[in-house]
SESE-739763 format. One record per residue (C-alpha): x, y, z; residue in three letters. Coordinates in steps of 0.02 Angstrom, whole numbers, padded with zeros to 5 digits, always signed. Example, Ala and Ser with C-alpha at 12.3 -4.5 7.8 and 13.67 -1.06 7.14 Angstrom:
2
+00615-00225+00390Ala/+00684-00053+00357Ser/
END
This chain:
539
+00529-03400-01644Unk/+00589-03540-01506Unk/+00566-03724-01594Unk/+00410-03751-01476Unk/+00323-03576-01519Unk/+00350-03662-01709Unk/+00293-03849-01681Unk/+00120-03862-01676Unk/-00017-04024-01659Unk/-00109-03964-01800Unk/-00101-03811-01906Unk/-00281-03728-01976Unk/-00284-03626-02140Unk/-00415-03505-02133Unk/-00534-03409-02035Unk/-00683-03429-02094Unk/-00826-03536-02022Unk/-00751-03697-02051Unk/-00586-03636-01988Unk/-00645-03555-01825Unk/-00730-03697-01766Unk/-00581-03827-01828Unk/-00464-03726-01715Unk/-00612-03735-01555Unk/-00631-03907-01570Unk/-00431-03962-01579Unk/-00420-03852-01440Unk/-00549-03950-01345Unk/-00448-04083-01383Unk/-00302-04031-01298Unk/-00195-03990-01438Unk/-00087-03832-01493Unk/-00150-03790-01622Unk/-00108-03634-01732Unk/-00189-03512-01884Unk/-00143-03437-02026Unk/-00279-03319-02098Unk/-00242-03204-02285Unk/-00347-03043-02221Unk/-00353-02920-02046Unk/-00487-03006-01981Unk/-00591-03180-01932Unk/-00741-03223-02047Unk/-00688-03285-02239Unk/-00792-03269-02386Unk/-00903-03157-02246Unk/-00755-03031-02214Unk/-00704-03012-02398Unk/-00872-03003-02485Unk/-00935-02847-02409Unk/-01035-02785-02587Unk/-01201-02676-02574Unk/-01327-02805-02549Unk/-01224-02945-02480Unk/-01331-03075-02418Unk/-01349-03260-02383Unk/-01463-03360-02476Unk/-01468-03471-02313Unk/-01608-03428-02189Unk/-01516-03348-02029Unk/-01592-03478-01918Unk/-01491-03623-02022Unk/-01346-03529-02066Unk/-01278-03535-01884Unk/-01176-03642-01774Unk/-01259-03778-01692Unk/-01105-03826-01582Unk/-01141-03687-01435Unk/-01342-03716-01371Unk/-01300-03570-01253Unk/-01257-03454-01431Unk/-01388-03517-01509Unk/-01521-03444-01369Unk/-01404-03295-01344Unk/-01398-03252-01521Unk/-01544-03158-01600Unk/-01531-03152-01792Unk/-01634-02990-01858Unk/-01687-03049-02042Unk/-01730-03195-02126Unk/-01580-03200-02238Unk/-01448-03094-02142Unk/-01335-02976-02207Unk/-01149-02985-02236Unk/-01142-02876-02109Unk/-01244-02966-01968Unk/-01147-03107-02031Unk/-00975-03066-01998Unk/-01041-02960-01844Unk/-01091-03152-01765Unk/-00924-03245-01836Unk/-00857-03124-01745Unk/-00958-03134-01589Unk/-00901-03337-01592Unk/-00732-03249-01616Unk/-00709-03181-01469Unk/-00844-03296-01351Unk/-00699-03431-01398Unk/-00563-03325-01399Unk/-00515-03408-01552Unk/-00406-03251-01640Unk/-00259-03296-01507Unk/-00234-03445-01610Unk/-00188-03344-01777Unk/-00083-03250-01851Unk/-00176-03146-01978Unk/-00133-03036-02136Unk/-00011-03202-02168Unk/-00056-03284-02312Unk/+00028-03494-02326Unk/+00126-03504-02478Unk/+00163-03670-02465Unk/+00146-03840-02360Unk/+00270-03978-02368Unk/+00248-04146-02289Unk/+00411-04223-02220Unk/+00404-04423-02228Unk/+00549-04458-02129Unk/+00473-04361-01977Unk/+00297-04375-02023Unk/+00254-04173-02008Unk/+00205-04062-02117Unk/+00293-03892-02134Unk/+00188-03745-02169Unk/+00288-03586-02246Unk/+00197-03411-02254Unk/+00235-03233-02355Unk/+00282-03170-02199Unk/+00434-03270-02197Unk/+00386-03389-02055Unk/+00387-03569-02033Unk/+00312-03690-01939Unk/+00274-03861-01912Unk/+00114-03994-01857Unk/+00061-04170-01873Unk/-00080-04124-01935Unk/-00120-03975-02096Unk/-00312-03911-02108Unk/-00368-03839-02238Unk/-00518-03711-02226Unk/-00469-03625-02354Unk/-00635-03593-02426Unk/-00732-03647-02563Unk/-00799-03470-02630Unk/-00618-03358-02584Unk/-00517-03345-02744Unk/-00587-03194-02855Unk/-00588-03222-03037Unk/-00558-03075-03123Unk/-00571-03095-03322Unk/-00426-03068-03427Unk/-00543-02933-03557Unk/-00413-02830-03674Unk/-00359-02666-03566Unk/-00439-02727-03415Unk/-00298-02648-03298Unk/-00314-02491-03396Unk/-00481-02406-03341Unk/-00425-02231-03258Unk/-00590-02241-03148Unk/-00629-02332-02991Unk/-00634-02520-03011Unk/-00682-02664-02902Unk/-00729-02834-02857Unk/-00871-02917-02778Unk/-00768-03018-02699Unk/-00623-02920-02625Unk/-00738-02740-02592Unk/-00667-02621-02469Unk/-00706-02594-02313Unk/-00744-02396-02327Unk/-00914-02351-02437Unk/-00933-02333-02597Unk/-00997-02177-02673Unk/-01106-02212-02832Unk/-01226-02045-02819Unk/-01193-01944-02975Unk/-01088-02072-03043Unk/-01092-02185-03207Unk/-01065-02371-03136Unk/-01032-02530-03258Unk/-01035-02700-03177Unk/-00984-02843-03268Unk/-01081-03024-03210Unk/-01231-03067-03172Unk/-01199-03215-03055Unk/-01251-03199-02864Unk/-01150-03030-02835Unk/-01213-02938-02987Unk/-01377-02993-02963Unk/-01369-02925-02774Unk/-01288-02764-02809Unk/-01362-02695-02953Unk/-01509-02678-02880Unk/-01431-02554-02734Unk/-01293-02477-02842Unk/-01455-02419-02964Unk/-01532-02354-02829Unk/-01400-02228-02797Unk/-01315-02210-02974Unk/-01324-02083-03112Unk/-01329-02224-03212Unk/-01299-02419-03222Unk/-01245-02522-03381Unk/-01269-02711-03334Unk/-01152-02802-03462Unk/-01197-02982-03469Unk/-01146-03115-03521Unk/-01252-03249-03439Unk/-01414-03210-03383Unk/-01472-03305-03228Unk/-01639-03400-03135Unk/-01641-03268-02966Unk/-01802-03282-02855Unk/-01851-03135-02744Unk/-01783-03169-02552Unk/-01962-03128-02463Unk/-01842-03075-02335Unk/-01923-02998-02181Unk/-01886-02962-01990Unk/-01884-03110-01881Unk/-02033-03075-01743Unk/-01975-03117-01555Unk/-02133-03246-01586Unk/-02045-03346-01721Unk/-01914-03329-01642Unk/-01936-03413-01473Unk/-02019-03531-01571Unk/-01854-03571-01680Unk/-01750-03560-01518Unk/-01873-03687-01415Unk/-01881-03812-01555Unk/-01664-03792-01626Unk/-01634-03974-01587Unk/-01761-04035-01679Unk/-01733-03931-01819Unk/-01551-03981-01829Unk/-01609-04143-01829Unk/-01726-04126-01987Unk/-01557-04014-02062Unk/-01448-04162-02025Unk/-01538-04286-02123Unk/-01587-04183-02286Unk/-01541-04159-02443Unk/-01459-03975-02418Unk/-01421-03945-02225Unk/-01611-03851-02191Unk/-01759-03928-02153Unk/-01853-03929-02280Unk/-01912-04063-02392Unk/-01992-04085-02576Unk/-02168-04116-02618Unk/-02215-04297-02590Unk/-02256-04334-02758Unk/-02146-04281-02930Unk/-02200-04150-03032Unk/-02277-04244-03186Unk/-02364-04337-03060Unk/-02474-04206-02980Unk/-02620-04111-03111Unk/-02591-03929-03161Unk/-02665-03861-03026Unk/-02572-03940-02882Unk/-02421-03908-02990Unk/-02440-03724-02957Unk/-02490-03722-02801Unk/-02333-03800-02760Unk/-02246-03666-02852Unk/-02302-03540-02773Unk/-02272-03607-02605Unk/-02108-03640-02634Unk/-02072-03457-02733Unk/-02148-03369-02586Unk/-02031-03476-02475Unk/-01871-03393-02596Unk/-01740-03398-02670Unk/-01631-03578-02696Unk/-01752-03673-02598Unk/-01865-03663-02763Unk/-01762-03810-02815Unk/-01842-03926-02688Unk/-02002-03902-02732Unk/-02037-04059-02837Unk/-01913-04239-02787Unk/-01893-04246-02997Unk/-01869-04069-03032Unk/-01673-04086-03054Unk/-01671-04275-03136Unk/-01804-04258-03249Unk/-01798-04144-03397Unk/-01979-04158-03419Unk/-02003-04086-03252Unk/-01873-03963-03226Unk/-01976-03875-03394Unk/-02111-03864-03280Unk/-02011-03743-03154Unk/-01929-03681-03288Unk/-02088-03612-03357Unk/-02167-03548-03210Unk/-02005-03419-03173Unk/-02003-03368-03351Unk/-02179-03317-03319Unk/-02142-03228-03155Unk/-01997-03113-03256Unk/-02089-03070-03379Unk/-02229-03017-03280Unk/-02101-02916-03180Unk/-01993-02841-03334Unk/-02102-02715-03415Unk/-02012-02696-03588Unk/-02039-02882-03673Unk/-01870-02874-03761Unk/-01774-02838-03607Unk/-01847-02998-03513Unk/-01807-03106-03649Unk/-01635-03054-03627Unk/-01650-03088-03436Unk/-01735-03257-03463Unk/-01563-03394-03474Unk/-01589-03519-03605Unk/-01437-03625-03582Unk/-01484-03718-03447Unk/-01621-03790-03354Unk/-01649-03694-03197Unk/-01573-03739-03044Unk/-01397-03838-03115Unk/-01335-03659-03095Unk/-01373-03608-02909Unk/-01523-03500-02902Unk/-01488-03301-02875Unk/-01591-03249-02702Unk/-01621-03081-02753Unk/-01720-02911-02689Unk/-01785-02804-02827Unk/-01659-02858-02957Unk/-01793-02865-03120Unk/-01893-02725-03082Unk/-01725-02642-03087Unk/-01724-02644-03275Unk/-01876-02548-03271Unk/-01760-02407-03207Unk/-01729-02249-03342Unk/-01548-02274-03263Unk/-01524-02442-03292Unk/-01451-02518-03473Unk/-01443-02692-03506Unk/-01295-02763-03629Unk/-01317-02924-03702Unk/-01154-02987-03720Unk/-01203-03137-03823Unk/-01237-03008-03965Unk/-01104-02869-03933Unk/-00949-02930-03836Unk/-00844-02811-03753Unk/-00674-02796-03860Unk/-00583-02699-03744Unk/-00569-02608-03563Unk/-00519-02420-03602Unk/-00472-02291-03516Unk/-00648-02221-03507Unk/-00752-02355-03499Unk/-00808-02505-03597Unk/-00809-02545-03783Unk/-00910-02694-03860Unk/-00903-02727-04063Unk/-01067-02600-04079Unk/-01054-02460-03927Unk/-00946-02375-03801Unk/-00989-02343-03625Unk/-00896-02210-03533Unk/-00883-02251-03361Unk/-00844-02165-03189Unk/-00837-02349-03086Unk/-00795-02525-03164Unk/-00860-02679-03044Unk/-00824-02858-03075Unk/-00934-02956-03027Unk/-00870-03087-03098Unk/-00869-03240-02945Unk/-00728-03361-02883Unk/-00613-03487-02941Unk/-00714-03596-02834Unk/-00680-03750-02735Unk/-00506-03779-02797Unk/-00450-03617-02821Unk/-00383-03591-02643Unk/-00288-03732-02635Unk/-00229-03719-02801Unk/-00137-03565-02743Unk/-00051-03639-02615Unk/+00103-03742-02656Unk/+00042-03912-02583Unk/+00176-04069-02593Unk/+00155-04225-02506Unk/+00240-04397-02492Unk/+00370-04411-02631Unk/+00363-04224-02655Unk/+00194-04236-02748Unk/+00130-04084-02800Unk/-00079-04070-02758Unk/-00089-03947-02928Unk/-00023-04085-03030Unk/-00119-04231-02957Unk/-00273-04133-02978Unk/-00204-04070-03141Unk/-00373-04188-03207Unk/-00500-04112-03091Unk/-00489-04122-02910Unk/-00480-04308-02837Unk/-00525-04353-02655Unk/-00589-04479-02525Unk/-00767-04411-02463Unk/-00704-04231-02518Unk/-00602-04239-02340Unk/-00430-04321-02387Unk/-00316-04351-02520Unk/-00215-04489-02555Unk/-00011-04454-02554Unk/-00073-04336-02431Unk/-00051-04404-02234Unk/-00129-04300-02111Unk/-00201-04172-02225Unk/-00373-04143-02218Unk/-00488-04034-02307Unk/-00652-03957-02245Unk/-00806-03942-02381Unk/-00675-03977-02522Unk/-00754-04053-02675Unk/-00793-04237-02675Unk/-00930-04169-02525Unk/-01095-04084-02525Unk/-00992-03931-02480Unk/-01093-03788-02577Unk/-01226-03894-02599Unk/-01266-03891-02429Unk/-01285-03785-02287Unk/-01083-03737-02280Unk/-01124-03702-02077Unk/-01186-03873-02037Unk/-01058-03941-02180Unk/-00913-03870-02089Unk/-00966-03943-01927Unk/-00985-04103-01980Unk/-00818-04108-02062Unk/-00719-04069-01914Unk/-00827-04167-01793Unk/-00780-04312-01910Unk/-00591-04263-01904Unk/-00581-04236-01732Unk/-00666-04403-01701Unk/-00541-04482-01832Unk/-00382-04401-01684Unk/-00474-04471-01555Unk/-00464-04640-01642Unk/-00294-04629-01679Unk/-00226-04570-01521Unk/-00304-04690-01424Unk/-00255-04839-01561Unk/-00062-04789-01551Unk/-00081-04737-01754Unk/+00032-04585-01825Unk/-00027-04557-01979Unk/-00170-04576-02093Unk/-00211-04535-02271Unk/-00338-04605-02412Unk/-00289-04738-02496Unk/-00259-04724-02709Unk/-00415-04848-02753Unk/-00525-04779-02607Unk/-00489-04596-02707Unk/-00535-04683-02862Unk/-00700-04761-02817Unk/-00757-04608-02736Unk/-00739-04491-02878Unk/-00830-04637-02997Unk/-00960-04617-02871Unk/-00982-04434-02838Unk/-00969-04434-03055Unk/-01115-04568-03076Unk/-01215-04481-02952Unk/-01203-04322-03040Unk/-01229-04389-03206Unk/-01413-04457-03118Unk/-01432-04271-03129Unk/-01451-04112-03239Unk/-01327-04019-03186Unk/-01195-04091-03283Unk/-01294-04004-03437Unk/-01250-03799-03371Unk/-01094-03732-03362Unk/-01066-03704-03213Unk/-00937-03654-03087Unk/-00978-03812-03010Unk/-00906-03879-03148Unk/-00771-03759-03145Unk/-00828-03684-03319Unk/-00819-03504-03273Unk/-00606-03542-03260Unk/-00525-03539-03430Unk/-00434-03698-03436Unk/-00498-03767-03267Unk/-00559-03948-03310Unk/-00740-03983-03342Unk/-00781-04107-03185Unk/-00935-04089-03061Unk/-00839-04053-02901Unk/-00978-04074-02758Unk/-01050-04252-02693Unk/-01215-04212-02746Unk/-01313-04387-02657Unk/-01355-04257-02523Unk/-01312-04213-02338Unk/-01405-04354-02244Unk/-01335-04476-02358Unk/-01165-04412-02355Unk/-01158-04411-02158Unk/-01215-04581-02142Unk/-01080-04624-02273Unk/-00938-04534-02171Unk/-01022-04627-02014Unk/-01004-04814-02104Unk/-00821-04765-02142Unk/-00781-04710-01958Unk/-00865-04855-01890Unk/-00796-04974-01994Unk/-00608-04930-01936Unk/-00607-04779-02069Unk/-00601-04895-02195Unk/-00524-04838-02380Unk/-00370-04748-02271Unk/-00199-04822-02235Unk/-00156-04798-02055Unk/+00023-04800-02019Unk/+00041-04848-02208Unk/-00089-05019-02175Unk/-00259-05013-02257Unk/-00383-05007-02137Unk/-00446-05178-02117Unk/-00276-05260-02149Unk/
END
């Protein structure tokens, strides 16, 4: 590789949605720009998590670029809540409209990125043995891409087929005939079971955490609401850009404890016929006030039992741990009624954990459970857990693992301080998975690219959050979350499905609108808390 085919503007990792559209817009900047992307193909979390059942719990409409008005009247989403495959089958569409794949190299994962002080660069090394250089290092590395995979007694010792949500192959699976355990009922249990059940012998759901999942109502779009969507997109980008999550959609006017009984539920059932997530935004209070959040809580306790037939088994379903929505909401098709199945089994592994992973199946401390297929669906290291893999090192040779050692500490979830140049997109210390991750990835680069612009056209080289800018930030994005509930579940927003991970609330959680305006005030105000060329801003 010549010393120009190795010296890059600004290197992207990733090639997901925030990653594709980084590497359009520094393009439309001018710059050479480069990828590195881990699997065969473009699309992230959308490429790997090809499980039966696989959805978004983001209406189609939303969950879409908003950067290309010609794709967005071109394009002609099929469901409500589309499919991993319709998913990847668009990223890929975007792919190729953009020719984006010419700027990476793919199956090349980045073991490590360097920053050089003395010439201001960053050097990016991969497992393929190459090495290459840029002023500037992206990283869309993904906030939902590193599997966890529990460390059970014998795990690696099953003689079946095994596999993870997360990292499923791209050939089918068959489960007819077949005895199928999955462990974890998180998003990816909660949409597979359902399918695996339908095709299985038999299905032994071993869980440890039960979880609040709200049917999808999913449904074909009509051409009708359609054109509608398509006529009216600015607009509803608009209402998207200024709410809480990224969608337009916005709570009842009034809290819950301040409407009577009967307006209470019809807002309920509004708002569970809507599905999914979105339940959580059906009262302003629901996730501040205990009080209120009982009153949701109540109502979907109501709805599974009315959909479990045997009364034990729902009780088992029903969490009690936390109030419902600090753990995201499961969007789900069929998934209770499944347990009305002869084929399906539930384990409570609050009473019976499993003691070991044999060679035949599963063994808790009262049963065994021979087994022809073994899935884990057991969810990500999330947020962190990408970068964390990475071997990250900035001025002084500081080492991102070790500063973050703590719980991960950033300036508006975009940059780091120690860390010139570096930016990451929906990293925590932003609404990142709080919000739509589409809109959130837009607005990230937008804001970066902006942030060039600025200092190309100011003569600046470098720029990087400054140490008390860092600080104030994470008090903030802490006090804001303690305002909340969610603090109160262990959650992997909190990191607590990671042995050892620290217990910290990683997303800004003051909402989208608020956010933006925030990153707007910082731009404006000559990106104030960063050090340009090594000044503070303002100095």
């Amino acid at each position: 590789m010549t010393t120009q085919d190795s010296d890059f503007d600004a290197v992207v990792v990733g090639a997901g949605i925030s990653g594709l559209y980084a590497v359009y817009k520094c393009r439309k900047r001018g710059m050479r720009v480069h990828g590195f992307e881990s699997a065969e193909g473009v699309g992230g979390t959308w490429y790997h998590n090809r499980y039966p059942g696989a959805r978004c719990d983001v209406e189609s409409i939303d969950y879409s670029y908003s950067f290309d008005e010609e794709l967005q009247q071109e394009w002609t989403w099929t469901e409500r809540f589309a499919t991993q495959e319709e998913i990847l089958r668009y990223l890929e569409h975007v792919a190729d409209r953009h020719d984006l794949r010419s700027a990476y190299d793919f199956l090349t994962r980045v073991t490590s990125a360097v920053y050089d002080e003395a010439a201001g660069r960053w050097t990016i090394a991969t497992d393929t043995g190459q090495t290459v250089t840029a002023r500037f290092c992206i990283m869309a590395t993904g906030v939902l891409s590193a599997t966890n995979k529990p460390d059970i007694p014998g795990r690696d010792t099953f003689a079946g087929e095994t596999y993870h949500t997360g990292e499923w192959p791209h050939e089918p699976v068959e489960f007819a005939g077949k005895r199928v355990g999955v462990i974890g009922t998180g998003s990816s249990g909660i949409q597979a079971i359902p399918i695996i059940a339908e095709e299985a012998d038999q299905v032994v759901v071993f869980q440890r955490s039960p979880n609040y999942s709200i049917p999808a109502g999913n449904r074909r779009l009509s051409d009708d609401l359609l054109a509608e969507v398509k006529a009216n997109y600015a607009e509803r980008r608009r209402l998207s850009r200024i709410s809480g999550g990224g969608t337009p959609n916005s709570p009842h006017p009034k809290g819950a404890l301040e409407v009577d009984e009967a307006e209470r539920l019809r807002v309920y059932d509004e708002w569970w016929q809507r599905g999914g997530y979105l339940f959580t935004k059906a009262f302003p209070d629901q996730m501040v006030s205990k009080a209120a959040n009982d009153t949701a809580r109540e109502y979907v306790e109501a709805k599974i039992r009315e959909m479990v037939e045997d009364p034990e088994v729902a009780e088992q379903l029903i969490p009690t741990d936390h109030p419902i929505g600090t753990k995201r909401i499961v969007t789900d098709t069929g998934y209770f009624q499944t347990y009305n199945r002869d084929n399906v089994t539930l384990v409570n592994l609050r009473r019976n954990p499993i003691t070991e992973i044999t060679e035949s199946g599963v063994r808790t401390d009262a049963s065994s459970y021979e087994l022809d297929i073994l899935v884990f669906a057991t969810g990500f290291d999330a947020m962190t857990g990408s970068l964390a893999r990475i071997d990250i090192r900035g001025r002084e040779g500081r080492e991102l693992r070790a500063e973050w050692s703590a719980g991960p500490r950033t300036y508006l979830g975009l940059a780091v301080d120690g860390f010139p140049n570096m930016f990451i997109i929906s990293g925590p210390g932003s609404p990142s998975v709080l919000a739509n991750m589409v809109l959130m990835a837009e607005q990230h680069v937008d804001w970066i690219a902006d942030c060039m612009d600025h200092l190309d056209s100011h003569g600046i080289a470098t720029i990087e959050a400054t140490g008390e800018a860092a600080d104030e930030w994470v008090a903030e994005c802490n006090a804001k979350a303690a305002g909340t509930l969610f603090p109160s579940a262990n959650s992997w927003y909190m990191g607590a499905n990671i042995p050892g991970k620290p217990r910290v609330f990683m997303p800004y959680i003051g909402g989208f609108g608020n956010y933006n305006a925030l990153c707007g005030e910082v731009a404006e105000a000559g990106y104030k808390g960063f050090a340009l060329d090594g000044r503070t801003a303002g100095n």
